[in-house]
py3Dmol code that shows the C-alpha trace and the ligand (Angstrom):
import py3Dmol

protein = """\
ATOM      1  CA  UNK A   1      13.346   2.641  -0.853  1.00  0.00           C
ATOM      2  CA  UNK A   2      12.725   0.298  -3.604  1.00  0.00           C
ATOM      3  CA  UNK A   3      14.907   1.219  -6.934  1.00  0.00           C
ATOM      4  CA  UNK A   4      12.986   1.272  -9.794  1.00  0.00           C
ATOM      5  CA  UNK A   5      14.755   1.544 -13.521  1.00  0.00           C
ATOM      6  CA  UNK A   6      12.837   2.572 -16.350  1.00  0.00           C
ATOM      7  CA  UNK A   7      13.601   1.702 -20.241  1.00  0.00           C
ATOM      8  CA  UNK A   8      11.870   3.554 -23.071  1.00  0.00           C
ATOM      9  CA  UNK A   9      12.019   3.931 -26.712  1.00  0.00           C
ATOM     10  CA  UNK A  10       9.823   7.363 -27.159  1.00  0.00           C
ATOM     11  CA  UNK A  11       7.296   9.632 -25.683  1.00  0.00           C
ATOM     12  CA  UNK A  12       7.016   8.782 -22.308  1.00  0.00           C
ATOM     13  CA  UNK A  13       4.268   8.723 -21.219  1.00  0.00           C
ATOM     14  CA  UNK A  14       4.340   6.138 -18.830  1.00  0.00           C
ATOM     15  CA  UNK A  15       7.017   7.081 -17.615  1.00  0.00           C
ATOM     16  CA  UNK A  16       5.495  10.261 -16.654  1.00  0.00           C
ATOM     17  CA  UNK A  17       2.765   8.484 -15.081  1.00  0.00           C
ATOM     18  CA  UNK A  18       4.781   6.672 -12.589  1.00  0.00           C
ATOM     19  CA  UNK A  19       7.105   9.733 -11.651  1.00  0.00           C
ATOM     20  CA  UNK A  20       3.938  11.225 -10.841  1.00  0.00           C
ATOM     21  CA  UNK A  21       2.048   8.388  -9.247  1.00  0.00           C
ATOM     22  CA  UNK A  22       5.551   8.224  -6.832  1.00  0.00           C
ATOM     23  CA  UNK A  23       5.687  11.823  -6.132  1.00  0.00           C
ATOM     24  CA  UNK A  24       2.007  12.025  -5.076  1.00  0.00           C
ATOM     25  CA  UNK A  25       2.808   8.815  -2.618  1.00  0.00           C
ATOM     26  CA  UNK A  26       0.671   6.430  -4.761  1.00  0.00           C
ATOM     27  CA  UNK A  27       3.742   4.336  -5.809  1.00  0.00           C
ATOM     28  CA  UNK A  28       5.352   4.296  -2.317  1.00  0.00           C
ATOM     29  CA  UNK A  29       8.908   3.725  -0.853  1.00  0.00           C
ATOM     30  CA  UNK A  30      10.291   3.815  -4.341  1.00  0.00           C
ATOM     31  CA  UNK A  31      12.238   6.341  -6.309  1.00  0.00           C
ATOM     32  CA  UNK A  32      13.234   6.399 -10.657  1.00  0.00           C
ATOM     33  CA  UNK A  33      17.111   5.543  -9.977  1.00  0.00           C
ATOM     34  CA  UNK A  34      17.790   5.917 -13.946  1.00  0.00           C
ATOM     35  CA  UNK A  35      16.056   5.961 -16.982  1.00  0.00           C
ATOM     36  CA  UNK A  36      17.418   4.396 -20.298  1.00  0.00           C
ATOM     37  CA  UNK A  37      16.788   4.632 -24.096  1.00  0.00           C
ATOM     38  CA  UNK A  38      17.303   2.993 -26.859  1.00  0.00           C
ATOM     39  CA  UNK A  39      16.952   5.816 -28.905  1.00  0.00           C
ATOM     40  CA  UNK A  40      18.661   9.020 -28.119  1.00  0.00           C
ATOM     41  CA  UNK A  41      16.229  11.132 -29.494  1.00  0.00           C
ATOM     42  CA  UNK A  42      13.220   9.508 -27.554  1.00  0.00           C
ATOM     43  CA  UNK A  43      11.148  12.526 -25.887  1.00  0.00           C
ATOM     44  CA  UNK A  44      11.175  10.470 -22.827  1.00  0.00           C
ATOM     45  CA  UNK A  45      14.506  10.487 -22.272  1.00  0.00           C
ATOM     46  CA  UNK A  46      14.876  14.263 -22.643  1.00  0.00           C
ATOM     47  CA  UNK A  47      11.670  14.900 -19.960  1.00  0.00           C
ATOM     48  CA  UNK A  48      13.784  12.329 -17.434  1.00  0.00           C
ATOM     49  CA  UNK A  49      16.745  14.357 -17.627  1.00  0.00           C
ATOM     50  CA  UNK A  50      14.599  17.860 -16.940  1.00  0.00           C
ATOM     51  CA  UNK A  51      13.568  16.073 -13.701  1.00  0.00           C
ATOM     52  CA  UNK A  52      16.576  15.865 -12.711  1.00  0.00           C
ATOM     53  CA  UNK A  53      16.972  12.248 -13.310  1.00  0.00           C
ATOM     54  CA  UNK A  54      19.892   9.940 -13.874  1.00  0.00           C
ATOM     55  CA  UNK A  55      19.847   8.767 -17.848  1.00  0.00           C
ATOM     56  CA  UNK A  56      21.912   6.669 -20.186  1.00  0.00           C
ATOM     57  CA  UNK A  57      20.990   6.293 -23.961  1.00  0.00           C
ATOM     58  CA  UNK A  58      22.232   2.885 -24.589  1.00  0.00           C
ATOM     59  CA  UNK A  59      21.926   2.821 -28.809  1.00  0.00           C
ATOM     60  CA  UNK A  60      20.349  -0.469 -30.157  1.00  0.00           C
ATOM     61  CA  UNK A  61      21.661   0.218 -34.256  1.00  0.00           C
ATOM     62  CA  UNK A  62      23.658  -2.479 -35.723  1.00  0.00           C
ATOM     63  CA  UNK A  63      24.245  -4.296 -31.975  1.00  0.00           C
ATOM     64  CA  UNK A  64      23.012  -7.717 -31.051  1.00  0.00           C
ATOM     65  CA  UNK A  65      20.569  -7.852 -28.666  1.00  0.00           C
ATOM     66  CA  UNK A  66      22.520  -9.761 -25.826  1.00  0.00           C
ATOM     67  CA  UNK A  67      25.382  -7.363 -26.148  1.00  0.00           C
ATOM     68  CA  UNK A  68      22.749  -4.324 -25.661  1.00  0.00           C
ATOM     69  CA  UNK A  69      21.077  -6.168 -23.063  1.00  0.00           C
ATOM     70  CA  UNK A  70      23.934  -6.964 -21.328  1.00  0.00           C
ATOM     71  CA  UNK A  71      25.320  -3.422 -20.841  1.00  0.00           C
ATOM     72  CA  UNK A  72      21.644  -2.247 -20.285  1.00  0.00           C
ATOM     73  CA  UNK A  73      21.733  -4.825 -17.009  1.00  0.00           C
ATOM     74  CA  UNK A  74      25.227  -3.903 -16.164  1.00  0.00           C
ATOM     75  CA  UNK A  75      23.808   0.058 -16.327  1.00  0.00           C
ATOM     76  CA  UNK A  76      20.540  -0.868 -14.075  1.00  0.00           C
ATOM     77  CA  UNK A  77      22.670  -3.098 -11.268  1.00  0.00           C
ATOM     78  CA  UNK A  78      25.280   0.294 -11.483  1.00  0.00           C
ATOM     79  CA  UNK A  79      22.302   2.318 -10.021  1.00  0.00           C
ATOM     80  CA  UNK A  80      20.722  -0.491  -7.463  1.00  0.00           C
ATOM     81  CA  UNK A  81      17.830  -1.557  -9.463  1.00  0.00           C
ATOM     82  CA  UNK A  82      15.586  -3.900  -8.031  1.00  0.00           C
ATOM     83  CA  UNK A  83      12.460  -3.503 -10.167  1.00  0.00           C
ATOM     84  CA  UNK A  84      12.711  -2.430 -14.344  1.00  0.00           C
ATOM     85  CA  UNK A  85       9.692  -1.101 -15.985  1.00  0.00           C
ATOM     86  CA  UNK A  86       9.378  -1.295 -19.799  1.00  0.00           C
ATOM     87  CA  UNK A  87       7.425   1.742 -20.732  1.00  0.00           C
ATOM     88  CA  UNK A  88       6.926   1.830 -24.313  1.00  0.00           C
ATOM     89  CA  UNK A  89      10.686   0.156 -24.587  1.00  0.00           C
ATOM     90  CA  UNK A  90      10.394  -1.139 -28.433  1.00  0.00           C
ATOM     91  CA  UNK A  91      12.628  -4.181 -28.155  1.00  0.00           C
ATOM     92  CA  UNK A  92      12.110  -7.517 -26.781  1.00  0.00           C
ATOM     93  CA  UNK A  93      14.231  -8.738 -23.934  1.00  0.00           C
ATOM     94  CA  UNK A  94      17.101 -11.155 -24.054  1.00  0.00           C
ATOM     95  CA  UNK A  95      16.430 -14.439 -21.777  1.00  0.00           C
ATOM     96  CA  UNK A  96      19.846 -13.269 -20.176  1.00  0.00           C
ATOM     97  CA  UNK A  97      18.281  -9.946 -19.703  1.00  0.00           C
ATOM     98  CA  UNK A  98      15.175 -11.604 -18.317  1.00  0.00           C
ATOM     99  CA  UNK A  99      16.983 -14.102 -15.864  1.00  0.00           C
ATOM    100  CA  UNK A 100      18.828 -10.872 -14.520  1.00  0.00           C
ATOM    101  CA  UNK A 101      15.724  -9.751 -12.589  1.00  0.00           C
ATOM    102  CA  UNK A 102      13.144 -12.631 -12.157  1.00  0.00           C
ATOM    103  CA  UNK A 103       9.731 -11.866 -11.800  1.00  0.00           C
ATOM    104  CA  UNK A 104      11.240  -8.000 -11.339  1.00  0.00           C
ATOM    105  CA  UNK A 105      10.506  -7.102 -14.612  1.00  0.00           C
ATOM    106  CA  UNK A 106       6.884  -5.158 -16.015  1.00  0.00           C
ATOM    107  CA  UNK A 107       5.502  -3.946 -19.183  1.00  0.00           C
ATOM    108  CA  UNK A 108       2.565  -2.430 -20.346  1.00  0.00           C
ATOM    109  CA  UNK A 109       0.636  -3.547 -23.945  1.00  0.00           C
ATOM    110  CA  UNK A 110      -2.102  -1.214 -24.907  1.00  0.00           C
ATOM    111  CA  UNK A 111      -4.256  -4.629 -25.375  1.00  0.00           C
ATOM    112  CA  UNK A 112      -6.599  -6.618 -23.121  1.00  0.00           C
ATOM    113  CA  UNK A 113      -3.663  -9.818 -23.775  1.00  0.00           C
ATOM    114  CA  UNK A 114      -3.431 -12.255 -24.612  1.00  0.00           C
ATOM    115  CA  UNK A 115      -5.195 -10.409 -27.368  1.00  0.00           C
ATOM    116  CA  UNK A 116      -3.237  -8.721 -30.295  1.00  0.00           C
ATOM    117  CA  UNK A 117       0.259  -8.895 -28.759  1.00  0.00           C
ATOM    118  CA  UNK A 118       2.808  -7.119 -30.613  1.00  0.00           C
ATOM    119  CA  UNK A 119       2.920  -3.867 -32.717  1.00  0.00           C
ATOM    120  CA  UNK A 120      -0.203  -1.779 -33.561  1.00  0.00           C
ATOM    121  CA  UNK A 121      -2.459  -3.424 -30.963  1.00  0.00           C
ATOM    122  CA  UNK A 122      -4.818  -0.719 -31.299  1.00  0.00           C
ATOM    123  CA  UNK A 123      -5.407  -1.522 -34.776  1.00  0.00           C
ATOM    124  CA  UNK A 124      -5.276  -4.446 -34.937  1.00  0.00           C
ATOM    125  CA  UNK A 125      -8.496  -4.304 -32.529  1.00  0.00           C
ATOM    126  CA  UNK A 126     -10.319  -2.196 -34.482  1.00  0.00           C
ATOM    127  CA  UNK A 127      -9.800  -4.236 -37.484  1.00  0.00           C
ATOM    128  CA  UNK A 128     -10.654  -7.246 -35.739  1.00  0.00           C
ATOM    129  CA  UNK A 129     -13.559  -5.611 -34.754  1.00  0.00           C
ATOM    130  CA  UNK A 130     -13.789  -6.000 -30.711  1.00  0.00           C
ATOM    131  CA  UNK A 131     -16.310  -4.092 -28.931  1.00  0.00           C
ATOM    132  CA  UNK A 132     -13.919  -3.634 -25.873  1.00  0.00           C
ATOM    133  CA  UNK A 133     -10.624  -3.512 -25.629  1.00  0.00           C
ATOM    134  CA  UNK A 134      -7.683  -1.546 -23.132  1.00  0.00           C
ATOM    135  CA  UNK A 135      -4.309  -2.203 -21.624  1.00  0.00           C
ATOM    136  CA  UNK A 136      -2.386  -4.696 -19.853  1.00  0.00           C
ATOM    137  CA  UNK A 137       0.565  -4.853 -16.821  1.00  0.00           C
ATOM    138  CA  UNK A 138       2.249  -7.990 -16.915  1.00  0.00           C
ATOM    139  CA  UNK A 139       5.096  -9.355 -15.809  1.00  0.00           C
ATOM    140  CA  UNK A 140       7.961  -9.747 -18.581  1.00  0.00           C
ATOM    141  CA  UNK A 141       9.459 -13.214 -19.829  1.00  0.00           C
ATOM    142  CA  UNK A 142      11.027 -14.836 -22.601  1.00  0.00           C
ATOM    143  CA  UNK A 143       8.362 -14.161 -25.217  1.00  0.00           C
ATOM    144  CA  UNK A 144       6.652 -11.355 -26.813  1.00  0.00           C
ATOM    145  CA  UNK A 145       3.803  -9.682 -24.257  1.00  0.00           C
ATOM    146  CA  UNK A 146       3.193 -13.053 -22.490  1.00  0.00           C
ATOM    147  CA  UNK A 147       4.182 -13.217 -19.177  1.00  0.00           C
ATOM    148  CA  UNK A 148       1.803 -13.445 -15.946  1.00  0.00           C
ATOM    149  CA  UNK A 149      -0.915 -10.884 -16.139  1.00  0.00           C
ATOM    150  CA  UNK A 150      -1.129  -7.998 -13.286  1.00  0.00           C
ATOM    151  CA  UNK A 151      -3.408  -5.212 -13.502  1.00  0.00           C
ATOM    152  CA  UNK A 152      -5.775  -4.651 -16.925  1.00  0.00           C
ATOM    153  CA  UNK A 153      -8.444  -2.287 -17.556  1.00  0.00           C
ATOM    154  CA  UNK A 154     -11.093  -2.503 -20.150  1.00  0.00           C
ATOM    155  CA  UNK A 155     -12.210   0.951 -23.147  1.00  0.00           C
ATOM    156  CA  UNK A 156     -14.628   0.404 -25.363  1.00  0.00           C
ATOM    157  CA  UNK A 157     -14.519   0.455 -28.672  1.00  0.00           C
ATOM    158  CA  UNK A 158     -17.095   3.366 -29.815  1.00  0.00           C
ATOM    159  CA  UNK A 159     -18.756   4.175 -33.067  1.00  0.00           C
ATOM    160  CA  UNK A 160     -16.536   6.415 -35.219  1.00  0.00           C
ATOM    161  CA  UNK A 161     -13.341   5.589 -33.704  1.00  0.00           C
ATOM    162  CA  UNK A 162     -10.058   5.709 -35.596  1.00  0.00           C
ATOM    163  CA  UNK A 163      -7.081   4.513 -34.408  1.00  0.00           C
ATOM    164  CA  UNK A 164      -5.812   7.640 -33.027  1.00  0.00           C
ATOM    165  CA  UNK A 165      -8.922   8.174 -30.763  1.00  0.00           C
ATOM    166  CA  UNK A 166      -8.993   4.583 -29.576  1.00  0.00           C
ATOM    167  CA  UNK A 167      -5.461   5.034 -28.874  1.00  0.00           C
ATOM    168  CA  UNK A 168      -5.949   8.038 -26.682  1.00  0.00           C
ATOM    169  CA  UNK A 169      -8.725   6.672 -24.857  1.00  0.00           C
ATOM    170  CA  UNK A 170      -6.616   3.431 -23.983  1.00  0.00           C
ATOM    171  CA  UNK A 171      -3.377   5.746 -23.341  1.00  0.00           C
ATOM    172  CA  UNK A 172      -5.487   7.328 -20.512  1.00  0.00           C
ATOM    173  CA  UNK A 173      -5.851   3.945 -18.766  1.00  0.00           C
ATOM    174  CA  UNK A 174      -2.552   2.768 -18.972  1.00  0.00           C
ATOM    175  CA  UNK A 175      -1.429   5.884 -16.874  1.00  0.00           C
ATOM    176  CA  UNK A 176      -3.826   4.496 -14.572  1.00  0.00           C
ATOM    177  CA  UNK A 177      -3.051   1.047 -14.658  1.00  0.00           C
ATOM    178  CA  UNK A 178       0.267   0.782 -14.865  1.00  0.00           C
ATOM    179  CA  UNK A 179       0.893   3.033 -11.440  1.00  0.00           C
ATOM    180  CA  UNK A 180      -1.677   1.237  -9.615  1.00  0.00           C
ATOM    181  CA  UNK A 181       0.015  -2.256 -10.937  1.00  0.00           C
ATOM    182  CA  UNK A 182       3.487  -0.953  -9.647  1.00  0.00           C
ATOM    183  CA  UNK A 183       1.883  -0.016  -6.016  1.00  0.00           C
ATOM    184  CA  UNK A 184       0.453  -3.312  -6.029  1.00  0.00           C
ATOM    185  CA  UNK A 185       3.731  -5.374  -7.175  1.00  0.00           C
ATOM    186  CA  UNK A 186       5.997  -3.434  -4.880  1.00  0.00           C
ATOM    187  CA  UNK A 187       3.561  -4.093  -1.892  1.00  0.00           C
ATOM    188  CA  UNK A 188       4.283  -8.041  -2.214  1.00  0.00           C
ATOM    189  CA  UNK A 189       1.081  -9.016  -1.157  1.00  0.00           C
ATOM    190  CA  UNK A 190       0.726 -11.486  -3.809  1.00  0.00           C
ATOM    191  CA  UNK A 191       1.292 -14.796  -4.781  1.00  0.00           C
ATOM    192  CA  UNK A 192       1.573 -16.057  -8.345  1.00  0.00           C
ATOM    193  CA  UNK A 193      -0.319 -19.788  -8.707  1.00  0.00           C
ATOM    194  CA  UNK A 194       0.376 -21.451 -12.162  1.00  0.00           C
ATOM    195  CA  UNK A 195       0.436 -18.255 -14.899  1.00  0.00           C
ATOM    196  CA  UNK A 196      -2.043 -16.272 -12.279  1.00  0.00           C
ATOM    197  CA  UNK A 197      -1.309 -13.065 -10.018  1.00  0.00           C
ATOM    198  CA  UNK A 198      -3.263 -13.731  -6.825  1.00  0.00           C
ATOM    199  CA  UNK A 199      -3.434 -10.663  -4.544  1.00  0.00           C
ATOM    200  CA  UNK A 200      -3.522 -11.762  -0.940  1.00  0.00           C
ATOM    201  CA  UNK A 201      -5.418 -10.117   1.517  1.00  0.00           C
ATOM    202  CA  UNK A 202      -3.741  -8.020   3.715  1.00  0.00           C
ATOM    203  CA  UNK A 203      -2.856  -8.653   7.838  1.00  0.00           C
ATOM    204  CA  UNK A 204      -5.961  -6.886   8.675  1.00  0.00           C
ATOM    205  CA  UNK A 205      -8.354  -8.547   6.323  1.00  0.00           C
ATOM    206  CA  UNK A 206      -6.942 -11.704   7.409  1.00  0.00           C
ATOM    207  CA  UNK A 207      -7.409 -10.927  11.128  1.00  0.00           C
ATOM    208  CA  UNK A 208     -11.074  -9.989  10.661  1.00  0.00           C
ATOM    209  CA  UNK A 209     -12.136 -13.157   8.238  1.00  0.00           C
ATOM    210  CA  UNK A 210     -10.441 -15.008  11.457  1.00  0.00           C
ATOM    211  CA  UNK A 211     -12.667 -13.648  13.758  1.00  0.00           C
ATOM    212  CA  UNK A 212     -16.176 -14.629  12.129  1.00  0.00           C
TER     213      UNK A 212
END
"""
ligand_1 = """\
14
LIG
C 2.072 2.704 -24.861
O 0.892 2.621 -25.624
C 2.420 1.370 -24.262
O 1.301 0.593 -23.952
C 3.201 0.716 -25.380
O 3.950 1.752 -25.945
C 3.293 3.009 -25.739
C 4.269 3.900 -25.055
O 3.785 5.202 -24.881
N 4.006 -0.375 -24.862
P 4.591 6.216 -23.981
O 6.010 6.326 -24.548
O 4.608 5.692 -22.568
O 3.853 7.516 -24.086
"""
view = py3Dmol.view(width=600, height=400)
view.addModel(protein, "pdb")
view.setStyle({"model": 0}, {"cartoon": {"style": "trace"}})
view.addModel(ligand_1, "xyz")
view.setStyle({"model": 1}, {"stick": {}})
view.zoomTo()
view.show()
């Protein structure tokens, strides 16, 4: 069983989506071990406790960030994590926090990155006036929504949209994505060349490319 922890700052919707994605078998061999806020009154936190889940509301207000991040990493290695999953966490990760669990660490951006990182990504691809946009899994480093690039799916941008129904439409693909990048990462049939995620084929595949 891998040990996944989650960290969130609100809804949860993501979160969601992977409890779900695990409890229908499409995450596999891994279970939520604890789920952790920033914000105690983050909906996310409160729907992770009515599953039954372990949580810990670790308060950001008036703290530096390596003294937050360090009891946040203290909190995860308490419950066995091996993988953390940033969904919708509103706070950028301490290089201490980030050497803790190397290349262990995902997040999803509701951008097709390396466009509009940062806040209000759906706006700020409307304003820029893309014709398609979506979301992004990616591994987690030092800087702001940057690191090596799993698992993206493309929305388009359609006539009349506003941000909150560009918003929706990408929200619906990052509960796809961001399961399907988890399955993928936890599998380990991948290699990362330079800043790319390269999935390798499986035993099988391998077997019959031999064979020809
Ligand atoms: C999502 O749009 C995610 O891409 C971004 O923050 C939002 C979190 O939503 N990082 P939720 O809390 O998972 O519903």
């Amino acid at each position: 069983m891998k040990r996944l922890g989650i960290l969130l700052s609100g809804r949860g919707s993501n979160f969601l989506a992977i409890a779900h994605a695990i409890d229908r078998g499409q995450i596999k061999n891994a279970e939520i071990s604890i789920a952790i806020s920033n914000r105690a009154e983050a909906a996310g936190i409160v729907a992770a406790q009515s599953r039954g889940l372990a949580t810990r509301v670790i308060e950001t207000r008036g703290r530096k960030r390596a003294q937050q991040d360090a009891e946040i990493v203290a909190c995860l290695r308490e419950h066995g994590v091996e993988m953390v999953c940033l969904a919708g966490y509103m706070r950028l990760l301490s290089p201490e926090f980030v050497a803790a669990y190397p290349q262990a660490i995902l997040n999803i951006h509701p951008s097709l990155l390396p466009a509009f990182p940062g806040l209000d990504a759906q706006a700020q691809a409307l304003q820029y006036g893309v014709a398609i946009t979506g979301c992004t899994v990616h591994f987690v480093d030092e800087q702001l929504d940057h690191g090596v690039i799993v698992y993206q799916r493309a929305v388009p941008v359609l006539e009349g949209d506003d941000e909150a129904s560009l918003s929706a439409r990408i929200l619906e693909q990052e509960h796809v994505a961001y399961p399907e990048a988890i399955a993928r990462v936890l599998s380990g049939n991948y290699t990362i060349v330079d800043r790319r995620y390269v999935a390798r084929a499986s035993h099988n595949a391998t077997l019959i490319g031999e064979t020809k």
